[in-house]
N, CA, C and O atoms as a GROMACS GRO file, in nm:
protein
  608
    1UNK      N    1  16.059   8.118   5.574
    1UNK     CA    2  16.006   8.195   5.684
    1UNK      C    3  15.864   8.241   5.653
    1UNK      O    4  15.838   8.268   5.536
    2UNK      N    5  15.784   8.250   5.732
    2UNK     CA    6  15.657   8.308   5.766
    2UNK      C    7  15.665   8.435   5.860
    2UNK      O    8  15.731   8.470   5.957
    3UNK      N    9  15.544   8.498   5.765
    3UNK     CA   10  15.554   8.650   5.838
    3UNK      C   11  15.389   8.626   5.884
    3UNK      O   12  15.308   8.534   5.867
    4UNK      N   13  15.386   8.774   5.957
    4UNK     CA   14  15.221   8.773   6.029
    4UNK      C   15  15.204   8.930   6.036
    4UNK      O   16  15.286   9.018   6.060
    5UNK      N   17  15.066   8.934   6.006
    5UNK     CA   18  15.088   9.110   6.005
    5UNK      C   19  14.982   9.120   6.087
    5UNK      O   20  14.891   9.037   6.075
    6UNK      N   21  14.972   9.236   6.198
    6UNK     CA   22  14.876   9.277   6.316
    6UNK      C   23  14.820   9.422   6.266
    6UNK      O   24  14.893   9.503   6.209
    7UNK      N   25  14.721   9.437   6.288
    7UNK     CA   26  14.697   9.543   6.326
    7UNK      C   27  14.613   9.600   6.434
    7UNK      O   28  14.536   9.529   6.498
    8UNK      N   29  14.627   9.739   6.457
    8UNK     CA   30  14.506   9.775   6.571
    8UNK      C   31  14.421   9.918   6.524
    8UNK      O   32  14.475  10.022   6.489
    9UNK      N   33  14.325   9.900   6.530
    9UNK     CA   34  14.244   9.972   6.486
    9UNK      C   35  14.118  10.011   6.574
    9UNK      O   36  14.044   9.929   6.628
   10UNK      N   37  14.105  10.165   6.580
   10UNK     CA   38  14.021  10.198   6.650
   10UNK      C   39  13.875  10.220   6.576
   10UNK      O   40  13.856  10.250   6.458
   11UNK      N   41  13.779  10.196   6.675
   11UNK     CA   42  13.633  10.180   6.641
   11UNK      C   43  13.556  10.223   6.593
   11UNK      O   44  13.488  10.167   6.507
   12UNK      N   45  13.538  10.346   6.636
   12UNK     CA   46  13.468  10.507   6.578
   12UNK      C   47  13.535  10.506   6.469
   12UNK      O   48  13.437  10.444   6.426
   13UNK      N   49  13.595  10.511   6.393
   13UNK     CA   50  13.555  10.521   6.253
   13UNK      C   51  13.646  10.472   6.141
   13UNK      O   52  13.663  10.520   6.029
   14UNK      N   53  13.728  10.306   6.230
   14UNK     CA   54  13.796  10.193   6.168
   14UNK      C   55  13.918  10.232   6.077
   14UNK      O   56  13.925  10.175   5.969
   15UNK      N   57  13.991  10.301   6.101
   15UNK     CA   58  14.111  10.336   6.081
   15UNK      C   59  14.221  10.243   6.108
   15UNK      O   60  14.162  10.207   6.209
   16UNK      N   61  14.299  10.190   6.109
   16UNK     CA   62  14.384  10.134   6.139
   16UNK      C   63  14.534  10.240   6.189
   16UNK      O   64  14.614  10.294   6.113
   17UNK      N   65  14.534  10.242   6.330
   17UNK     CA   66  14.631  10.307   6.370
   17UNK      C   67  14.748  10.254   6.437
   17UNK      O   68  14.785  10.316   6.537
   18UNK      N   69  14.829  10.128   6.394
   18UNK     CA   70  14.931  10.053   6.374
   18UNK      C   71  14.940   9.963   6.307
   18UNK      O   72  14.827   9.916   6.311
   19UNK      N   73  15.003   9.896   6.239
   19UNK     CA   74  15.072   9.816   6.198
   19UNK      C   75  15.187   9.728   6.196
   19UNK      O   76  15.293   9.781   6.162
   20UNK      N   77  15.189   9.609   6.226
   20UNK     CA   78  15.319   9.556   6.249
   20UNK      C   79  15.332   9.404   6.206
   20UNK      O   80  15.240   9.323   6.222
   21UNK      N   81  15.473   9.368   6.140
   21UNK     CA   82  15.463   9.224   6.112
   21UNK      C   83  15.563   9.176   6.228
   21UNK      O   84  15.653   9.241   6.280
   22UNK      N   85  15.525   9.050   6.251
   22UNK     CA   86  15.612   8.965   6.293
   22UNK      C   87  15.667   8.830   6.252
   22UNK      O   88  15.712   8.851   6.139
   23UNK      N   89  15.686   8.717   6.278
   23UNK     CA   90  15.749   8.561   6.234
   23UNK      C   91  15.660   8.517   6.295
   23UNK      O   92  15.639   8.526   6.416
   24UNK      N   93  15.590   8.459   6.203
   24UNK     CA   94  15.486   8.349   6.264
   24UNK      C   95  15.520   8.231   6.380
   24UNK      O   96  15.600   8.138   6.365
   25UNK      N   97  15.459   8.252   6.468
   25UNK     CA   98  15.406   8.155   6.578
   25UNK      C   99  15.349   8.111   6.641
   25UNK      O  100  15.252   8.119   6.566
   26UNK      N  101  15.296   8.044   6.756
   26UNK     CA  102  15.220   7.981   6.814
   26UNK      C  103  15.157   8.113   6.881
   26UNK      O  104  15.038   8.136   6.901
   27UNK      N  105  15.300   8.214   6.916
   27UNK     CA  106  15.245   8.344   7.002
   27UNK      C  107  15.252   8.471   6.981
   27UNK      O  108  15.233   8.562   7.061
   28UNK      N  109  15.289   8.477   6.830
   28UNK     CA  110  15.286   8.618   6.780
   28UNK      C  111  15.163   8.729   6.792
   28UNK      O  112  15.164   8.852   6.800
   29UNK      N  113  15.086   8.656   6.790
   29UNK     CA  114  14.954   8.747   6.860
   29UNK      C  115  14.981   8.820   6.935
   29UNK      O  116  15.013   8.939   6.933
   30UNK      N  117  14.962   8.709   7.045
   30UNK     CA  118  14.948   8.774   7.205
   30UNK      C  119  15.093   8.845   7.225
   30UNK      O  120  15.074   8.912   7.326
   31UNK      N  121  15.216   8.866   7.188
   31UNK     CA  122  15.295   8.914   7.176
   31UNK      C  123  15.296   9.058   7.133
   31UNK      O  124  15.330   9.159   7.194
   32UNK      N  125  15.239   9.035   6.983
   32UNK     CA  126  15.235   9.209   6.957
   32UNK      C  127  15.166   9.278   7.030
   32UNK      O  128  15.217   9.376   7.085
   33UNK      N  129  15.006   9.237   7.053
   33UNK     CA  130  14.939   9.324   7.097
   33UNK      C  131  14.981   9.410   7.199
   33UNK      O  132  14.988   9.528   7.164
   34UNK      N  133  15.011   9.384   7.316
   34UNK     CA  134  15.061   9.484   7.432
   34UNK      C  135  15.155   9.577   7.397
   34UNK      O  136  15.160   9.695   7.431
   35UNK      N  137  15.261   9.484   7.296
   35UNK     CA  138  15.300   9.681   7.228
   35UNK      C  139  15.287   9.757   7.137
   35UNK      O  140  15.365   9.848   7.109
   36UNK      N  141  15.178   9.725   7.073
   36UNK     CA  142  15.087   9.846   7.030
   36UNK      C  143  14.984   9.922   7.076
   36UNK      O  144  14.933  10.030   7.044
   37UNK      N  145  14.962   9.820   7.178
   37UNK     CA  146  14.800   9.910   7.295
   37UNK      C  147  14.940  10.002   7.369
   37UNK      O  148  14.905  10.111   7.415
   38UNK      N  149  15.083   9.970   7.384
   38UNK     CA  150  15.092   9.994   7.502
   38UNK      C  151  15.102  10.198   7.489
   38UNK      O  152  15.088  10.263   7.592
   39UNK      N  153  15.132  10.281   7.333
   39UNK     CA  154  15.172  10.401   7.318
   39UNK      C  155  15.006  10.448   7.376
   39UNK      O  156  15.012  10.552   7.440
   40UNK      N  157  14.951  10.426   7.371
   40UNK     CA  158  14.771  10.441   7.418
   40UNK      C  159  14.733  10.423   7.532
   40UNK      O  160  14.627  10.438   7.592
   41UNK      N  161  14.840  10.386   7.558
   41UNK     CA  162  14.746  10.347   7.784
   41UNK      C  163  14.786  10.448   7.869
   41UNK      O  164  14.747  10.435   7.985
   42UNK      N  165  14.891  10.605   7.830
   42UNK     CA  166  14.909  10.672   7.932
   42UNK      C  167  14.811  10.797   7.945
   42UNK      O  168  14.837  10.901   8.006
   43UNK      N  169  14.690  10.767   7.874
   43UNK     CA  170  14.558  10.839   7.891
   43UNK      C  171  14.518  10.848   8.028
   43UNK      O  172  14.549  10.772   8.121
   44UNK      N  173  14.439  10.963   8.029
   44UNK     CA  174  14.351  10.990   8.123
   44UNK      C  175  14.213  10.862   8.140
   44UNK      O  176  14.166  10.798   8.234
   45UNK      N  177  14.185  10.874   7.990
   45UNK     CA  178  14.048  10.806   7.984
   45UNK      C  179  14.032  10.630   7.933
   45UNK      O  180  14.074  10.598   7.822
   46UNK      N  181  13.977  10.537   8.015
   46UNK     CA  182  14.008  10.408   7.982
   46UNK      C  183  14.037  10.350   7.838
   46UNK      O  184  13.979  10.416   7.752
   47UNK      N  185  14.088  10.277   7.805
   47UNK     CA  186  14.043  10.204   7.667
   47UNK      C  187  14.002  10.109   7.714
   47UNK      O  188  13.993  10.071   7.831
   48UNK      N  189  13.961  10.045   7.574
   48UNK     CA  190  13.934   9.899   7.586
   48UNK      C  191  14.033   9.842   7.427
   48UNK      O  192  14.082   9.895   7.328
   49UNK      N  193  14.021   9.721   7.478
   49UNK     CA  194  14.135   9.618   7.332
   49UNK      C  195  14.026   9.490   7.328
   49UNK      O  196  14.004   9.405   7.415
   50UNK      N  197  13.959   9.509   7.182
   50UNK     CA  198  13.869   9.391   7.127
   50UNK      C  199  14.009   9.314   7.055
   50UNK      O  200  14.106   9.373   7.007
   51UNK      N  201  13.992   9.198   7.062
   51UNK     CA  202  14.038   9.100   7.005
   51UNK      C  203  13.999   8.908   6.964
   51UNK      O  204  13.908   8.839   7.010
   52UNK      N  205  14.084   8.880   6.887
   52UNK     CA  206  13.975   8.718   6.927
   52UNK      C  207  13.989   8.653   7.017
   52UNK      O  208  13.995   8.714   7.124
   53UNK      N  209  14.002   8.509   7.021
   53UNK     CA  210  14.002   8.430   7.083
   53UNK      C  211  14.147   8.378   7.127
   53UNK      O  212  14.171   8.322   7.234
   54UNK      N  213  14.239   8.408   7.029
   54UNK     CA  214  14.368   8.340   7.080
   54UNK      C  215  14.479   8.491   7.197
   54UNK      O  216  14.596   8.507   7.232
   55UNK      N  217  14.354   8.560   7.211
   55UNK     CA  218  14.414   8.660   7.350
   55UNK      C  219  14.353   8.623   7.459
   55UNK      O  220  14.362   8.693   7.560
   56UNK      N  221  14.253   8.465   7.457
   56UNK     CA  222  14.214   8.467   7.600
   56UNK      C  223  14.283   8.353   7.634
   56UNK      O  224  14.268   8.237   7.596
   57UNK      N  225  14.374   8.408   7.724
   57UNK     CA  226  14.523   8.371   7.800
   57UNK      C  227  14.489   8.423   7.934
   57UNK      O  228  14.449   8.539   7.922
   58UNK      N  229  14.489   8.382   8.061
   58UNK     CA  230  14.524   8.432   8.205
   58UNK      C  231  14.638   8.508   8.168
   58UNK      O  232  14.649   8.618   8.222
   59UNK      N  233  14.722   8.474   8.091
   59UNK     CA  234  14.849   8.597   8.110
   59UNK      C  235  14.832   8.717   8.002
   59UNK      O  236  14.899   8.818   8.023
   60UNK      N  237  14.790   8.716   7.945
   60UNK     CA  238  14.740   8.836   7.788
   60UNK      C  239  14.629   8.948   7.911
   60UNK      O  240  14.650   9.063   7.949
   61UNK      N  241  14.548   8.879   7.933
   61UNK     CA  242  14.449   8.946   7.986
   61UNK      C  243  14.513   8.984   8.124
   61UNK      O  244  14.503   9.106   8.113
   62UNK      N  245  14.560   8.969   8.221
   62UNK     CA  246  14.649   9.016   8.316
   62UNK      C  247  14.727   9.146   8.265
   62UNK      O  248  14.704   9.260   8.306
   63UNK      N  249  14.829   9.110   8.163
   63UNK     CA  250  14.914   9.191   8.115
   63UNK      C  251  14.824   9.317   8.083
   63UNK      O  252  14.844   9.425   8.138
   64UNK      N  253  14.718   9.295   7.987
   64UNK     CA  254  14.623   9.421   7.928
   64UNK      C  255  14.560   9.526   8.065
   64UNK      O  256  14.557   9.649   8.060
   65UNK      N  257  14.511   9.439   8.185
   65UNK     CA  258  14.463   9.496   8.263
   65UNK      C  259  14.562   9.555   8.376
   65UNK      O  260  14.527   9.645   8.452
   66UNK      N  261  14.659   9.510   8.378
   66UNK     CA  262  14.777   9.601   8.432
   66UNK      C  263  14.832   9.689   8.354
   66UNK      O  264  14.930   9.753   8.393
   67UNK      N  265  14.769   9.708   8.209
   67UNK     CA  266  14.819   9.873   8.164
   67UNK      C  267  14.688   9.944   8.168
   67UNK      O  268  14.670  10.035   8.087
   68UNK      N  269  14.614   9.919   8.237
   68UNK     CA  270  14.460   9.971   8.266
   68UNK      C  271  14.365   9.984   8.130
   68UNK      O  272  14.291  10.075   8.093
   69UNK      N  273  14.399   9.857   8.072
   69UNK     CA  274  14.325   9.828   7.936
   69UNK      C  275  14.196   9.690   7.937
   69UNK      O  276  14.209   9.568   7.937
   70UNK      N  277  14.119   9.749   7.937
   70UNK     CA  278  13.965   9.654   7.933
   70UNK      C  279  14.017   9.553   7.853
   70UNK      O  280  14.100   9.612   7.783
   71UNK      N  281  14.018   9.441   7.824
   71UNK     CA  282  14.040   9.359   7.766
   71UNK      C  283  13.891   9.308   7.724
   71UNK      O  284  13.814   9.236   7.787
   72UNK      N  285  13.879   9.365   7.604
   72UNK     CA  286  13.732   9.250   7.550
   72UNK      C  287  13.748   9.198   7.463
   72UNK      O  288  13.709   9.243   7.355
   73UNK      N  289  13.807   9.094   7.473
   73UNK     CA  290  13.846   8.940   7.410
   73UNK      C  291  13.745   8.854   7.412
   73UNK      O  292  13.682   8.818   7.512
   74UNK      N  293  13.727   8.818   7.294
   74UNK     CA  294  13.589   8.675   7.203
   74UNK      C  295  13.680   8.557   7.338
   74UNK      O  296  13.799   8.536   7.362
   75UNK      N  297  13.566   8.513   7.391
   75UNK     CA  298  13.597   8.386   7.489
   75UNK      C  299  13.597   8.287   7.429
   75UNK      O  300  13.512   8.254   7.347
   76UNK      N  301  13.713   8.214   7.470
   76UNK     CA  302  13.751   8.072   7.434
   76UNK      C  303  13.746   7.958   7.574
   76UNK      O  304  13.816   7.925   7.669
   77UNK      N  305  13.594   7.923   7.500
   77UNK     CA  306  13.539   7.826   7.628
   77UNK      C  307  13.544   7.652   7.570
   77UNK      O  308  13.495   7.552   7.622
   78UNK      N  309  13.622   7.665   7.447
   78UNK     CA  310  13.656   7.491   7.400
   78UNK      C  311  13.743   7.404   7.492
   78UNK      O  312  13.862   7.391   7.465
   79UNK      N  313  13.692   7.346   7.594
   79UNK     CA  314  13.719   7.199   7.650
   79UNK      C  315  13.789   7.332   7.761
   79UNK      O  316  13.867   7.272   7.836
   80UNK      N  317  13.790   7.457   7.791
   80UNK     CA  318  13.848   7.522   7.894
   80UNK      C  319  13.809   7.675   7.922
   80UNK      O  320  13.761   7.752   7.839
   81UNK      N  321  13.842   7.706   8.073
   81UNK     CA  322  13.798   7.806   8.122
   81UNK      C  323  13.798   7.956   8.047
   81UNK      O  324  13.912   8.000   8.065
   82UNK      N  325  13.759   8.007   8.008
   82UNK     CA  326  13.776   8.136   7.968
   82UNK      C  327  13.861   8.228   8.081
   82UNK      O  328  13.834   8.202   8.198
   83UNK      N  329  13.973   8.345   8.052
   83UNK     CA  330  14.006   8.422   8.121
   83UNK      C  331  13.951   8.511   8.151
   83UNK      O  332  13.977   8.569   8.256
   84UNK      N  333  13.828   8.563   8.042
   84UNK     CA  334  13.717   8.691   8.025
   84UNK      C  335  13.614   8.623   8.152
   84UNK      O  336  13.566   8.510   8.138
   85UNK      N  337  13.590   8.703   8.266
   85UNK     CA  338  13.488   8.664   8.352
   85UNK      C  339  13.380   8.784   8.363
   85UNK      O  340  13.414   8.886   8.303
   86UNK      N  341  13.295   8.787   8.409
   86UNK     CA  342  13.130   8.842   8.458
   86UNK      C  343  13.210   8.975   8.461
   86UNK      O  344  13.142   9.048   8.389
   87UNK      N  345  13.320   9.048   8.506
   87UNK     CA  346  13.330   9.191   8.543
   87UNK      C  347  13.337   9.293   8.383
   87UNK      O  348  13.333   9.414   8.360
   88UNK      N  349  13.347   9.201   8.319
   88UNK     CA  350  13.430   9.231   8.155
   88UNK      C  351  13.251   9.186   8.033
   88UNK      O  352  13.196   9.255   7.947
   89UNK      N  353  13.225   9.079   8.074
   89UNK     CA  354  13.123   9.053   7.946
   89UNK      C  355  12.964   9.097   8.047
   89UNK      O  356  12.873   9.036   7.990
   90UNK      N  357  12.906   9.178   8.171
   90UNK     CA  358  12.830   9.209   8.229
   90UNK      C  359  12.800   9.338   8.123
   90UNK      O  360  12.685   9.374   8.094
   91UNK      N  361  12.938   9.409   8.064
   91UNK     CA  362  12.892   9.539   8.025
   91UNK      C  363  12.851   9.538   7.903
   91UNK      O  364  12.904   9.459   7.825
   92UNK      N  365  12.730   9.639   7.851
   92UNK     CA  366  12.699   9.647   7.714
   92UNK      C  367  12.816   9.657   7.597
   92UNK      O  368  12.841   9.593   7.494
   93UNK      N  369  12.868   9.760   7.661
   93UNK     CA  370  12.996   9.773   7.550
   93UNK      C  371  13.070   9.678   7.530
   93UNK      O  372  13.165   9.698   7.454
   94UNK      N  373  13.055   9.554   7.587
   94UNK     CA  374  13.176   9.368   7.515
   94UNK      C  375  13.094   9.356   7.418
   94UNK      O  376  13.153   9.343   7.311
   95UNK      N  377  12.962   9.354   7.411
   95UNK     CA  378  12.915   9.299   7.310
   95UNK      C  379  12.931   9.376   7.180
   95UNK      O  380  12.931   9.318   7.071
   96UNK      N  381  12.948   9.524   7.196
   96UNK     CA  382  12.945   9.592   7.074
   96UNK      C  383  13.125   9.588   7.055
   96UNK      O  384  13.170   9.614   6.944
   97UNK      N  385  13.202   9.560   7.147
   97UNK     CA  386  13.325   9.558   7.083
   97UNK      C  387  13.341   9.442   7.019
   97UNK      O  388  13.426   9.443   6.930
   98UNK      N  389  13.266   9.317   7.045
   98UNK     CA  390  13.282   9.161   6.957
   98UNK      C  391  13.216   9.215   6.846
   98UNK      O  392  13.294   9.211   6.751
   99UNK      N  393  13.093   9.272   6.808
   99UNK     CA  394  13.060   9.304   6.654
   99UNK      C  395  13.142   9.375   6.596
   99UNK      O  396  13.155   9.332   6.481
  100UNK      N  397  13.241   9.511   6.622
  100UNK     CA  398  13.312   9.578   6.587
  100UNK      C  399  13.431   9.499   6.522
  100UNK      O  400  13.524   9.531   6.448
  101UNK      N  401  13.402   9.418   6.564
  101UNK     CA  402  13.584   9.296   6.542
  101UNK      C  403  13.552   9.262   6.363
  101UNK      O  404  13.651   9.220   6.302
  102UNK      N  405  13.421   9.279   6.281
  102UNK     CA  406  13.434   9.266   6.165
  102UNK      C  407  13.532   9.363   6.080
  102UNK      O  408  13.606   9.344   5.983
  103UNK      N  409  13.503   9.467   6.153
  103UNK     CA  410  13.592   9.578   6.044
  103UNK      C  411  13.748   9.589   6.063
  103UNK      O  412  13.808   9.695   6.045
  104UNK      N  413  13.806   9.480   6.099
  104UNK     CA  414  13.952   9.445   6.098
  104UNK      C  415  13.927   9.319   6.023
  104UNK      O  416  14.025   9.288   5.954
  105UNK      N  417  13.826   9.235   6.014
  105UNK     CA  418  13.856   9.137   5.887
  105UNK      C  419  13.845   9.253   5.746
  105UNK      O  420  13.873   9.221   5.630
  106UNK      N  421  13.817   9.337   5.772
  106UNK     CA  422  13.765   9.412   5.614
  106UNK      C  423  13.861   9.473   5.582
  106UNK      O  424  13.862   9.534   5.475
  107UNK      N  425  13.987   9.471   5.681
  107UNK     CA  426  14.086   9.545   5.664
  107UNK      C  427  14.187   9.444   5.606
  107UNK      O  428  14.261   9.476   5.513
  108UNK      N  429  14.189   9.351   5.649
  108UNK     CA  430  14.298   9.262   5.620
  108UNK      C  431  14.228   9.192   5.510
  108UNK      O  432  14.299   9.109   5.454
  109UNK      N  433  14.108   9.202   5.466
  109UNK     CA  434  14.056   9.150   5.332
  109UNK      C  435  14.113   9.236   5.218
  109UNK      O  436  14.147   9.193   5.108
  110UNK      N  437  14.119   9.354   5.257
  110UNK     CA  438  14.129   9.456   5.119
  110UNK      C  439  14.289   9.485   5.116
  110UNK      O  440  14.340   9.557   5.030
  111UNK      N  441  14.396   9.391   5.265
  111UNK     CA  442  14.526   9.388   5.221
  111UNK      C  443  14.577   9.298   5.177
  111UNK      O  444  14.693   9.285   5.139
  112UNK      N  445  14.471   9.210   5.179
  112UNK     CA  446  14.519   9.077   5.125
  112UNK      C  447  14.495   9.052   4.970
  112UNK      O  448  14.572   9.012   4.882
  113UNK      N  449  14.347   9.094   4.966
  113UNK     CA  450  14.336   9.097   4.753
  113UNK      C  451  14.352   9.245   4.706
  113UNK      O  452  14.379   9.256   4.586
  114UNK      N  453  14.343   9.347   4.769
  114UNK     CA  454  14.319   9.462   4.654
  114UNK      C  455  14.487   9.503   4.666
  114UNK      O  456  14.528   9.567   4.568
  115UNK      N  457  14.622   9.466   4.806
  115UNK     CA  458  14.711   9.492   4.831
  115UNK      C  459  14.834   9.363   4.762
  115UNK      O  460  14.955   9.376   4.742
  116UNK      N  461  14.762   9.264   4.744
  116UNK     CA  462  14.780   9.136   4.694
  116UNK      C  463  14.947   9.087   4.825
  116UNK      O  464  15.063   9.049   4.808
  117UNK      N  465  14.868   9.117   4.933
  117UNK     CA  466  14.928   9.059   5.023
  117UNK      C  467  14.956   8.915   5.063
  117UNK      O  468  15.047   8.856   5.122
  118UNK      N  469  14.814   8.875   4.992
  118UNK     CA  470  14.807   8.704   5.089
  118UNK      C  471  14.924   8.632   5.030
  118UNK      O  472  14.947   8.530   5.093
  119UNK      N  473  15.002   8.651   4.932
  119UNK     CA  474  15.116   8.564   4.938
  119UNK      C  475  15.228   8.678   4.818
  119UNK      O  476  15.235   8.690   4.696
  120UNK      N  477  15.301   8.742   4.938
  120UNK     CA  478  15.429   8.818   4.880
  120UNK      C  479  15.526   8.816   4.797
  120UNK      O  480  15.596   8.717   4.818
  121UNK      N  481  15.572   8.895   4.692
  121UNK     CA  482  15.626   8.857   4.605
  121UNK      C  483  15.809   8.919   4.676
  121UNK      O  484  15.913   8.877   4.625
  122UNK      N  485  15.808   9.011   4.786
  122UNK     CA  486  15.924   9.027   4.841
  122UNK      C  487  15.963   8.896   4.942
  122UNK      O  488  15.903   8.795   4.978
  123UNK      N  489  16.147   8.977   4.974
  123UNK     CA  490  16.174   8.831   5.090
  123UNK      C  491  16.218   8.965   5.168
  123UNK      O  492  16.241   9.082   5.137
  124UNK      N  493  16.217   8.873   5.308
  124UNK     CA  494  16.297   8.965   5.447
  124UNK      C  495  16.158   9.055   5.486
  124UNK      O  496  16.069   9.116   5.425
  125UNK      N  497  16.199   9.021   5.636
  125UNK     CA  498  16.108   9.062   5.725
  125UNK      C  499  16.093   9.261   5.711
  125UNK      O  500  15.992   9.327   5.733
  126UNK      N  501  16.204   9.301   5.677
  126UNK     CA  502  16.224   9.456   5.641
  126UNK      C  503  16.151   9.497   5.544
  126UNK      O  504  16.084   9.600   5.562
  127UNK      N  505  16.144   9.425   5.413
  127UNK     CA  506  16.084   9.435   5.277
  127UNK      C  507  15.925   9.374   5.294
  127UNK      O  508  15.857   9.398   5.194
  128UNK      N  509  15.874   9.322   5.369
  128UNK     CA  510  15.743   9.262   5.360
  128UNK      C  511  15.695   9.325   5.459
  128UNK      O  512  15.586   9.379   5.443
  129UNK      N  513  15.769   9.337   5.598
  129UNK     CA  514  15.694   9.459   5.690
  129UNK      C  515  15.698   9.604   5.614
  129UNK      O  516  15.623   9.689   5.661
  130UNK      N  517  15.757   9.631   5.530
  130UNK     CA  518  15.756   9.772   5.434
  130UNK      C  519  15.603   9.787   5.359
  130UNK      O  520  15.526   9.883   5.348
  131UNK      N  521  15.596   9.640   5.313
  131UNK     CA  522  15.486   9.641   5.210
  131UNK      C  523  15.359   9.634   5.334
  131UNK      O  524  15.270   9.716   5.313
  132UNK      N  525  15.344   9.563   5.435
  132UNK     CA  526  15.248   9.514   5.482
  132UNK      C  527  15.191   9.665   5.572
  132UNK      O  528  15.073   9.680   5.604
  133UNK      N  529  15.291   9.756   5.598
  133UNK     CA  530  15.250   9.901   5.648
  133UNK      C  531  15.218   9.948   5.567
  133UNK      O  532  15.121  10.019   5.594
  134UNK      N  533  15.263   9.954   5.414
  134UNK     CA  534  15.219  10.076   5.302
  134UNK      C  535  15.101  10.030   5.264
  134UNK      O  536  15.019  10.121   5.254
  135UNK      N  537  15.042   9.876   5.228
  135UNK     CA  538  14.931   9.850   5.218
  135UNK      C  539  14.834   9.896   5.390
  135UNK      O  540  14.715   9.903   5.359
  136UNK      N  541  14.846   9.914   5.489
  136UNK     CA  542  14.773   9.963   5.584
  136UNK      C  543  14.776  10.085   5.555
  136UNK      O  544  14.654  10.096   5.560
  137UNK      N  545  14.806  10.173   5.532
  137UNK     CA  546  14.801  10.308   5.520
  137UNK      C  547  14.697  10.294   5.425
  137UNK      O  548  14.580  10.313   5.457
  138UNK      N  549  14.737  10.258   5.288
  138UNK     CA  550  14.679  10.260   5.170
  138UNK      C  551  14.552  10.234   5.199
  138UNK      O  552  14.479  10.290   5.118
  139UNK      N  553  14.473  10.153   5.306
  139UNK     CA  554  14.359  10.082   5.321
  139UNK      C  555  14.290  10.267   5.376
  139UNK      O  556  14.187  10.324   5.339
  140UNK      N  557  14.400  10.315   5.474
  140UNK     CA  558  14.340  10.449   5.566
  140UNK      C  559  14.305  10.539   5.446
  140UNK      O  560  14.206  10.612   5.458
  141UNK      N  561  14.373  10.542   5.338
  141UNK     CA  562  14.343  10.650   5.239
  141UNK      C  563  14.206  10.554   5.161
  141UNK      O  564  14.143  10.653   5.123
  142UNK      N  565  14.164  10.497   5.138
  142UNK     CA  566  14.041  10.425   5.074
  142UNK      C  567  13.958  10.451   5.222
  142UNK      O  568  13.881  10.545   5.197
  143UNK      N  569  13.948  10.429   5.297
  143UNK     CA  570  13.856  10.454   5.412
  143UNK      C  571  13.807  10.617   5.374
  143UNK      O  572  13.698  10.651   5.329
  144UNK      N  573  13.911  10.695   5.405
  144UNK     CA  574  13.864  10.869   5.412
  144UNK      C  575  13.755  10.924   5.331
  144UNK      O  576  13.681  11.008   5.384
  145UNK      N  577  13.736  10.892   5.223
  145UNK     CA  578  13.638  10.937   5.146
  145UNK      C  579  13.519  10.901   5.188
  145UNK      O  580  13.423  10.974   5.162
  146UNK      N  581  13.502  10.771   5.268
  146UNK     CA  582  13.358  10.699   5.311
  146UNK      C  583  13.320  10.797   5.463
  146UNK      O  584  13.221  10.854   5.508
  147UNK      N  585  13.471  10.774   5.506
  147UNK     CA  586  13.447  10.872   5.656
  147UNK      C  587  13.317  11.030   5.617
  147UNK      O  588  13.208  11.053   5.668
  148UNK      N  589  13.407  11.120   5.493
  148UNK     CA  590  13.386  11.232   5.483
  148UNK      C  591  13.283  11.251   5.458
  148UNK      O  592  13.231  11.362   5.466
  149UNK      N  593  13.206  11.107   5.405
  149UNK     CA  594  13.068  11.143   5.324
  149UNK      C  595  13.000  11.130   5.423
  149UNK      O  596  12.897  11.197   5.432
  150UNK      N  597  13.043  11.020   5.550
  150UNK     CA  598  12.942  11.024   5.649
  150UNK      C  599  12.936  11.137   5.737
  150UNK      O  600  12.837  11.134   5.809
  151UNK      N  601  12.996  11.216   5.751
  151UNK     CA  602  13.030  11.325   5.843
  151UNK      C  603  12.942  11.419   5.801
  151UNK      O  604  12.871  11.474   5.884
  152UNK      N  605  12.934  11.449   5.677
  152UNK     CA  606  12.867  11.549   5.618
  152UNK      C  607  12.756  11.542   5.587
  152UNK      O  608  12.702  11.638   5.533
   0.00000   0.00000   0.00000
């Protein structure tokens, strides 16, 4: 078995505020995401959900914008239409949510070698989703100190 670990992480100041594994597939992506945006959409105030390329789906992006979630998804225009149109990449803020999309590789870099995630020494989806949350946390406690210095 193959596992897959997601996370979502907010921007302002790259925290990672879920975590979740699933069984690798063709659609585990686009799967998790909507339920982890979804504890976040009964706000007053919009979000938005940066992601890559394998969330630009007519149905991902539908789904996101019927929980009143901006979808700013990296367009996938190889040999086909993108779902992201002119109402979504017109605004300044797509472009700063596609640069923002580095600091979730930096996250899953430092769970993969400093957490020694990239290939698990547990079995079962219980025992590796255990490890793959405690290493996300662990990443939030290495973040805080950088936060505090900038604050101050």
């Amino acid at each position: 078995m193959c596992f897959m670990g997601h996370g979502l992480m907010e921007n302002r100041h790259g925290l990672l505020v879920d975590a979740r594994l699933t069984e690798a597939s063709g659609y585990a992506e686009r799967v998790a995401s909507p339920h982890m945006i979804g504890p976040f959409t009964g706000r007053t105030k919009a979000i938005t959900l940066g992601a890559d390329r394998a969330h630009d789906t007519k149905d991902v992006v539908e789904d996101l914008r019927s929980m009143k979630v901006n979808p700013h998804v990296a367009q996938n225009v190889n040999g086909r239409r993108s779902a992201i149109d002119g109402r979504t990449t017109r605004h300044p803020g797509y472009g700063v949510t596609l640069r923002m999309g580095k600091r979730i590789a930096e996250a899953f870099g430092g769970i993969k070698t400093v957490a020694e995630q990239d290939k698990t020494k547990l079995r079962g989806r219980g025992r590796v989703g255990w490890a793959f949350t405690f290493a996300a946390a662990a990443y939030n406690l290495v973040r805080l100190p950088k936060l505090m210095t900038e604050t101050s």
